[in-house]
N, C-alpha and C positions, 0 to 999 in steps of 0.2 A: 400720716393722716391724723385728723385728729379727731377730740370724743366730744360729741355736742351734750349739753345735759341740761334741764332746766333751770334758768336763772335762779328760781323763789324756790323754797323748800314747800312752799303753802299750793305750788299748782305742779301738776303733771307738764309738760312741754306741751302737747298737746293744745291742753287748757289756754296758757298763755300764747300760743302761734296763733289762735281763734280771737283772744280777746283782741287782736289788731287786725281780724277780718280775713288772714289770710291762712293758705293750706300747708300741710307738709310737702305737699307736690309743688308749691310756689318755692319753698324753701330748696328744695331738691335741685330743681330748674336753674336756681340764683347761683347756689353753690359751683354747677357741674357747668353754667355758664362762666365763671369766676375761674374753673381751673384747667379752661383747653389750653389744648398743647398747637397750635395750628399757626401756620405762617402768617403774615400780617400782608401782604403783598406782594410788587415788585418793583423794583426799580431796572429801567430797562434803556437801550439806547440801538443804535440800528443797526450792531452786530453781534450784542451782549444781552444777557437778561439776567439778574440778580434777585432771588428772593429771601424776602427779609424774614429771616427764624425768629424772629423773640418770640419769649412765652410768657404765657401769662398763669402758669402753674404757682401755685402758694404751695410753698413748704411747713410753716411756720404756723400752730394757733392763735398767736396775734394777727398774722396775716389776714386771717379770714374775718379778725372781731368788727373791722368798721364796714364790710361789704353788704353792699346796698341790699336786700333779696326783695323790695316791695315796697309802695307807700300808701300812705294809712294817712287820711284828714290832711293832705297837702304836703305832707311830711315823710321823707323818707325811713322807713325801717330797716336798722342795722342787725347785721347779726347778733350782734352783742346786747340789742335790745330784747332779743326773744329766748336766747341762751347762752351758756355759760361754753367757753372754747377752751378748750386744755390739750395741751399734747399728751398723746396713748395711743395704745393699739387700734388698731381697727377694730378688732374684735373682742370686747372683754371677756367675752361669753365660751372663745376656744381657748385650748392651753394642751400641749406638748409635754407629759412626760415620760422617761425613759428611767427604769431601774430609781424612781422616785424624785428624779433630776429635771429641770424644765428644759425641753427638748424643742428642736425642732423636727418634726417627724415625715420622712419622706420614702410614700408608697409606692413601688415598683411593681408595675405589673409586666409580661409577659405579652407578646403580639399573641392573636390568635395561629395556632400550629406551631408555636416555636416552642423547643423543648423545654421543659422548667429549669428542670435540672443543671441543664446547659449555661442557662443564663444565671441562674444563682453562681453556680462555678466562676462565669466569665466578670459577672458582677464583685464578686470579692476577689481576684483576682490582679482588680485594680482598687481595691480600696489602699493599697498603700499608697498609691501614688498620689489617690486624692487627699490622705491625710496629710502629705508632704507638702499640697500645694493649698492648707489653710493654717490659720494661727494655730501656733501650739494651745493657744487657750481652749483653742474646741478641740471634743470628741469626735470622734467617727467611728460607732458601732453598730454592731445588726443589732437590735430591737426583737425583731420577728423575722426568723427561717423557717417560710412554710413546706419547703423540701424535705425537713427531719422526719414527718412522717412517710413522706414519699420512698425517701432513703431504706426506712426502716422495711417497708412493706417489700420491697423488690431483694432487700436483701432476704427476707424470709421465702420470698419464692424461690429465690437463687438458691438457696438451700435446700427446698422441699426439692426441686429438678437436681441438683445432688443427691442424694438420699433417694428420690427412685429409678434413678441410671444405676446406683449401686445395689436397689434389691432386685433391678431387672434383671441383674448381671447374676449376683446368687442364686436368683429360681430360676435361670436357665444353667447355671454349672450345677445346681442340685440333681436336675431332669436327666441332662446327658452325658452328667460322668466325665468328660473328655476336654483336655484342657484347650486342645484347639478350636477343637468344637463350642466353645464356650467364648474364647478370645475372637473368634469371626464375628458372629452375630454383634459382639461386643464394638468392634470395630465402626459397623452401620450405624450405631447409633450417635456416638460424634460425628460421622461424616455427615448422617443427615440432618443434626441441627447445625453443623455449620453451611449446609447447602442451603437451608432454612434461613438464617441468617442474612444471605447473601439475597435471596431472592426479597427477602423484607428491604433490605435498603434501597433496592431498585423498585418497589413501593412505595419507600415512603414512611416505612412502619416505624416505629420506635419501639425501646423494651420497654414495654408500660406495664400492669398488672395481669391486663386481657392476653396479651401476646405472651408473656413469659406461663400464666396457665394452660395456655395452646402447647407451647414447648413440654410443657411437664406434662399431659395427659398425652403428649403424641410418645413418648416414651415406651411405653407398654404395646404402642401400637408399628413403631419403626422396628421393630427385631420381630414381630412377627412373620415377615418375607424371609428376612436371613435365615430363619429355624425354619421355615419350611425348605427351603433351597439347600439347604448344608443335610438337613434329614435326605433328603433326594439320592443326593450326589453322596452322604454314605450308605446307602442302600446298590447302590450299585455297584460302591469301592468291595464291600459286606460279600456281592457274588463274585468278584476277582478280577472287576475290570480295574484298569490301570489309571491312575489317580488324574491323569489330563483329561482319558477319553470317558472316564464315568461323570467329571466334570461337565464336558459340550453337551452328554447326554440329558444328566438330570437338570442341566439349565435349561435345556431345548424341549424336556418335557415338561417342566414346574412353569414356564414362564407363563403360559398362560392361563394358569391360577392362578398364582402369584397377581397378575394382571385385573382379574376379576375382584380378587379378594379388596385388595387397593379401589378398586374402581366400587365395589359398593360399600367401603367405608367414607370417602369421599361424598358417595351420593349423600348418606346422612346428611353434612352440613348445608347440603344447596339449598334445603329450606330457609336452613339461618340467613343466606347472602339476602335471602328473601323478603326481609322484615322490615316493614316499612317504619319512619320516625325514627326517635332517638334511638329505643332497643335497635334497629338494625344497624345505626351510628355504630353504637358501643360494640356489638357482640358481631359485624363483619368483619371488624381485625381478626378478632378470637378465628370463626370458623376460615379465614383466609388461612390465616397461619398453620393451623390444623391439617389442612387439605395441602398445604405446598409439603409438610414435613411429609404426609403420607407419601405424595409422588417423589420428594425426593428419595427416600425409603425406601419405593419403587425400584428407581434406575441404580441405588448402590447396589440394592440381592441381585441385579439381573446383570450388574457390571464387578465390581468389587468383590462382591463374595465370591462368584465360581472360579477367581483368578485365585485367592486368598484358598480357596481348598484345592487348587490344582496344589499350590506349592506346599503347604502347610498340614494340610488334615491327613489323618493317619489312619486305620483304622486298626485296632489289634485283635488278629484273626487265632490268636495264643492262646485267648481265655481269659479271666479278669479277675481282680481280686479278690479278696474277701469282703472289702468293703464295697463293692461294685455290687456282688451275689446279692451281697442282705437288705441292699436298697432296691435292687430288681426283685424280690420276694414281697419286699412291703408294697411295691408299686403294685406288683399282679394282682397282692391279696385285696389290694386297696381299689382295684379294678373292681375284681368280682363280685368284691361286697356290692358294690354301688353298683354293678349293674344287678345282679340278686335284690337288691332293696327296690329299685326302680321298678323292676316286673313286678316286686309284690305288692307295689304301690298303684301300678297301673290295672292289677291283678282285681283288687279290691275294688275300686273306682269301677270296674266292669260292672263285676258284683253288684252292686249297688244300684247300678242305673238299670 
């Protein structure tokens, strides 16, 4: 394409397209009539028909200098009367660079609901092939990967849901002493994120930021079934029943707290499913996710765990060590105090009123 520019240094284009009466819109019209691309007709006969392709397309800024766009006092006006024709860009005005180099620069965007991540992968995945199928003279680089921050942020949650599956697991083996006791509960809580997991893809879900914080705060809350189910069933291994039948028992008695406990942490989120516009867009992954970990959590204490302490849990009816004693002394004293502080807190507050 080429660059129109004013003939004279002394007028704007403008200027001189007026002094011969006519508009830039006439000029426009002249031009865009000058370079269709359209069939010319047909030549036909009375079992055939043939249409004629030539074009009338100009490649060329001479091409364009003797074309007619208007006439002025009997006299036609040429291009080349009202402007100067050169070959150039279409645009002087853009310009492509990359790492200070003049660039062609080409932005890739994502369908709506398609995974970023995904496509950046799948997109440089083929970039060797496309570099093999142009000159060596040109480059083929990424410019701009806006997945790097993406990357980064999921890898820090990925981490943070590391990190408190491992202090879950510590403040429950601090509590109860008992290493099986400690590996059950521990068990529930992979089984329920990858039950979690499972039900998201049949959603639909992806691991975004929302869904992997769902993951990490359900963590605290999936071993809570197991530790009450595994306390149960050794409270009744504790009086001498025999490690199947105190099993059926304390499942058949815990289940339906177990049941309620689940069923009103669940209620919590049903507000959120609730929220109308964007906020409820963004944060109904979150509380879906939340509520599916919880009932998966569910069904592992009331299926998995009572098997896992039929076979596995132990209870030692011997007596306990010395490190067992002095952490059961600090617990009771650490009871007492705090309920002693609460009465004198509650005490006062009476007082008062």
């Amino acid at each position: 394409m080429g660059q129109f520019a004013s003939r004279s240094p002394c007028y704007r284009q403008s200027d001189l397209v007026n002094s011969y009466g006519i508009s830039l819109e006439t000029v426009r019209r002249g031009l865009q009539a000058a370079n269709a691309n359209l069939a010319k007709g047909k030549v036909a006969d009375s079992t055939h028909s043939w249409t004629i392709t030539d074009t009338d397309q100009l490649f060329k800024a001479y091409e364009y200098q003797p074309l007619i766009i208007a006439g002025h006092a009997g006299a036609p006006v040429r291009l080349r009367d009202v402007a100067e024709v050169a070959d150039s860009v279409e645009d002087v005005r853009n310009l492509g660079l990359s790492s200070g180099e003049p660039s062609v620069i080409l932005a890739v965007f994502r369908q709506p609901g398609a995974n970023m991540i995904d496509t950046v992968d799948r997109i440089k995945a083929i970039l060797p092939q496309l570099r093999a199928s142009i000159s060596p003279s040109l480059h083929l680089n990424v410019a701009i990967d806006r997945t790097t921050t993406i990357r980064a942020s999921i890898h820090d949650v990925e981490r943070t849901l590391i990190i408190s599956i491992t202090l879950v697991i510590l403040v429950v083996f601090v509590f109860l002493r008992n290493v099986w006791a400690t590996i059950i509960p521990s068990i529930a809580v992979p089984l329920s994120l990858v039950g979690t997991f499972g039900v998201m893809y049949l959603f639909g879900y992806s691991l975004d930021n929302l869904s992997l914080m769902a993951l990490t705060i359900s963590t605290g809350f999936v071993v809570d079934d197991a530790i009450v189910v595994i306390e149960n069933i050794a409270r009744h291994m504790e009086g001498g029943m025999k490690p199947f039948a105190a099993t059926m028992l304390g499942a058949k008695e815990i289940g339906f707290t177990v049941l309620s406990m689940s069923a009103s942490l669940v209620a919590v989120f049903i507000p959120i499913l609730m929220f109308p516009g964007i906020v409820g867009r963004l944060f109904r992954e979150f509380a879906v996710t939340l509520s599916v970990a919880i009932g998966v959590s569910l069904f592992v204490s009331l299926t998995a765990t009572p098997m896992l302490c039929a076979y596995f849990l132990r209870i030692d009816r011997g007596g306990h060590g010395r490190a067992y004693r002095l952490a059961e002394s600090i617990f009771k004293g650490w009871f007492t105090y705090t309920i002693a502080a609460s009465a004198s807190f509650f005490a006062i507050n009476l007082s008062y009123f």
